[in-house]
C-alpha positions in Angstrom: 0.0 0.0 0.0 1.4 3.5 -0.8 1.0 6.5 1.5 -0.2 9.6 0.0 0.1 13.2 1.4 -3.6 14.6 2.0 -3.8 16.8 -0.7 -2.6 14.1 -3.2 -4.8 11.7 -1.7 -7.9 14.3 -2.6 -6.3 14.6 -6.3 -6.5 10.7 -6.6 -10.0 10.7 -5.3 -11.2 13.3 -7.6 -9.3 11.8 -10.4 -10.7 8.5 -10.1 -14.8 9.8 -9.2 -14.5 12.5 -11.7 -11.9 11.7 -14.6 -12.1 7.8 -14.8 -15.3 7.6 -14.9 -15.6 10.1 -18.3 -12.7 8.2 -19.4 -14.2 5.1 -19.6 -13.4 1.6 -18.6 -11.9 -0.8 -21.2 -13.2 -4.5 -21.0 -10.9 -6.5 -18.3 -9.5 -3.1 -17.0 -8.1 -4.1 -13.2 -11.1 -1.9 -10.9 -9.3 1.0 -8.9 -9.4 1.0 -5.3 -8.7 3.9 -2.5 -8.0 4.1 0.9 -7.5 7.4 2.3 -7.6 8.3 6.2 -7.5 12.1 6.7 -6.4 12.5 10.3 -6.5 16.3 11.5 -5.0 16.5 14.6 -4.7 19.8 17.2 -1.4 21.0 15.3 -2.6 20.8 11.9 -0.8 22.8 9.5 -2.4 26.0 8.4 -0.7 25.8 4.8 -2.1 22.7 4.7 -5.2 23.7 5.7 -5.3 26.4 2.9 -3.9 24.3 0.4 -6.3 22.1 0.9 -9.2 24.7 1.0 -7.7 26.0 -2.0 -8.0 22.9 -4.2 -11.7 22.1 -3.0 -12.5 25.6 -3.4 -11.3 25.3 -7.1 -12.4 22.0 -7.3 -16.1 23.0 -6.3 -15.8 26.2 -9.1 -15.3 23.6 -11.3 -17.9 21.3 -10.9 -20.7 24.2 -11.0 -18.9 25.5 -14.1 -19.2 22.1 -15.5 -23.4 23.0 -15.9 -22.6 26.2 -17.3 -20.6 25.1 -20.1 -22.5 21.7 -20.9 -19.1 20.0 -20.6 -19.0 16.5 -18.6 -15.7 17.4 -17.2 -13.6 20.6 -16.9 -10.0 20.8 -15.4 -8.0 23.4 -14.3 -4.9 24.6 -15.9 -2.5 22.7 -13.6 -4.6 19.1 -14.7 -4.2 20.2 -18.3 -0.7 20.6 -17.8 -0.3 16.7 -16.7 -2.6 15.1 -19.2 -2.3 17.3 -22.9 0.4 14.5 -23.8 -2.4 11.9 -24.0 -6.0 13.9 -24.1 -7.0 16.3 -26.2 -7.5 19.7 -24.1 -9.6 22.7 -25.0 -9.2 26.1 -23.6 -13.1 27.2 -22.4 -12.2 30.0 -20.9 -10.2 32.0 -18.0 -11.7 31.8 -14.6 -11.5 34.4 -11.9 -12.3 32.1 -8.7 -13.1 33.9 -5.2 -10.6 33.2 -3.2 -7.4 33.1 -5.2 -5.5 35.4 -6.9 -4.7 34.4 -10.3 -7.7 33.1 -12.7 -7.2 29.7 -14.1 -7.6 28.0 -17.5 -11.0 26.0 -17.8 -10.5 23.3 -20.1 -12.3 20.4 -21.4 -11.2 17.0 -22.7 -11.4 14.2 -24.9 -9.8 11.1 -25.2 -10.4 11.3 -29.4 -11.4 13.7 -31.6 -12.8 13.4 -35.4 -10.9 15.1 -37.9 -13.1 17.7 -38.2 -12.8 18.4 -34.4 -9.5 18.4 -34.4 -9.1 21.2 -37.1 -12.2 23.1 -35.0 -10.0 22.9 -32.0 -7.1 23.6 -33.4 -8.9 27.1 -35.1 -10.4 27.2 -31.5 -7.0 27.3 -29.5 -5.7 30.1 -32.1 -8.4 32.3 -31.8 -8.7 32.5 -28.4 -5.4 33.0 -28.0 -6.2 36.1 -30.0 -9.1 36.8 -28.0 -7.2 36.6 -24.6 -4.6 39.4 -26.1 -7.5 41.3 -27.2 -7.4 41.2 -31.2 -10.9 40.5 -31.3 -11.2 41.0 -35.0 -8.8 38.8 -35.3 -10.5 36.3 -33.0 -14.1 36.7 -34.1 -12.3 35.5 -38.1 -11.1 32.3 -36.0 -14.3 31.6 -34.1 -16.3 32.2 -37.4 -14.1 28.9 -38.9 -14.6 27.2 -36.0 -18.6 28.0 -37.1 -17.5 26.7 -40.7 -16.0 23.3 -38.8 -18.5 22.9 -36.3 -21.9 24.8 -36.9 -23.1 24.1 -33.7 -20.5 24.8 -32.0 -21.8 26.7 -28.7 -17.8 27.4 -27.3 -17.3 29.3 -30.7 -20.5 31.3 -31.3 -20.3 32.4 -27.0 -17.1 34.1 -27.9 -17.5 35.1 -31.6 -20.8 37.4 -29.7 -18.1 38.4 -26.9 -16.0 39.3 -29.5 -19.0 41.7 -31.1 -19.6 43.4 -28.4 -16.0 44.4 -27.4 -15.5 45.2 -30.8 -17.8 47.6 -30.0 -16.9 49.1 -26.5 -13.3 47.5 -25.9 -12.3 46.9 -22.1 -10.3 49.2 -20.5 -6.5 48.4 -19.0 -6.7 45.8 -16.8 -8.6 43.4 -19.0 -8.2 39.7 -18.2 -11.1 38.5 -19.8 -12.0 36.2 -16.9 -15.2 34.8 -16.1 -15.6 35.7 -12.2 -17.1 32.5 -11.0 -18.7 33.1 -7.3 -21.1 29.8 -7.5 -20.1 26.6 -5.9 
């Protein structure tokens, strides 16, 4: 049996309810099994105490942003990070989340994509990259291919009508272009 630090032992719990699961079993895949025994004592640690707040803080954002993007799973930035070598990621948006300083990258994933949402996401990841640096002429053209690849593609047409209106009345300096997200 391995030992795992608390807040890992909450990342393999929410990896294995929340990720596995999406991922899908294969046929004679070995079933995964937890034990996890979180002990506070008197002299807990209050960095581990926020750390931990932190990530099921984040973790909570997540979920309830999860409903508002019809996705089945969204990861932060720092899960993207570990797992873009095998899934596909794609950037949803930037979240502001109460409670922490920097906003974080939303992302959804898949474990395959068709070849048509490959190119879709690929247009995606360029234009919001342009969107985030506030060309939004420039981004609106990539959303609208995106459109061409994917018609229904409600990711692309939320940000190609973002992209309208600041067009329109651009943000001032400052701009982050974060979703504040203050529902758990």
């Amino acid at each position: 049996m391995r030992r795992l630090s608390a807040p890992k032992a909450i990342l393999a719990i929410a990896f294995i309810l929340v990720v596995c699961p999406f991922l899908g079993a294969q046929e004679g895949d070995r079933p995964a099994s937890v034990i996890v025994a979180v002990v506070p004592g008197a002299d807990a640690d209050a960095a581990y105490q926020s750390v931990m707040g932190d990530r099921v803080n984040l973790a909570s954002r997540l979920e309830s942003l999860s409903k508002k993007y019809h996705e089945p799973l969204i990861v932060s930035d720092s899960i993207q990070r570990r797992v873009r070598d095998r899934f596909a990621c794609r950037l949803l948006d930037r979240a502001s989340v109460k409670g922490r300083r920097e906003s974080t990258g939303i992302y959804t994933l898949r474990r395959d994509l068709a070849p048509a949402d490959t190119a879709a996401w690929k247009a995606h990841d360029e234009a919001i990259a342009l969107y985030f640096d506030g060309k939004f002429g420039e981004a609106a053209k990539g959303f609208r291919r995106v459109l061409e690849l994917l018609p229904k593609d409600e990711h692309a047409l939320r940000f190609l009508r973002e992209c309208e209106k600041l067009k329109k009345a651009p943000p001032g300096p400052g701009w982050t272009g974060a979703v504040e997200v203050t529902e758990k």
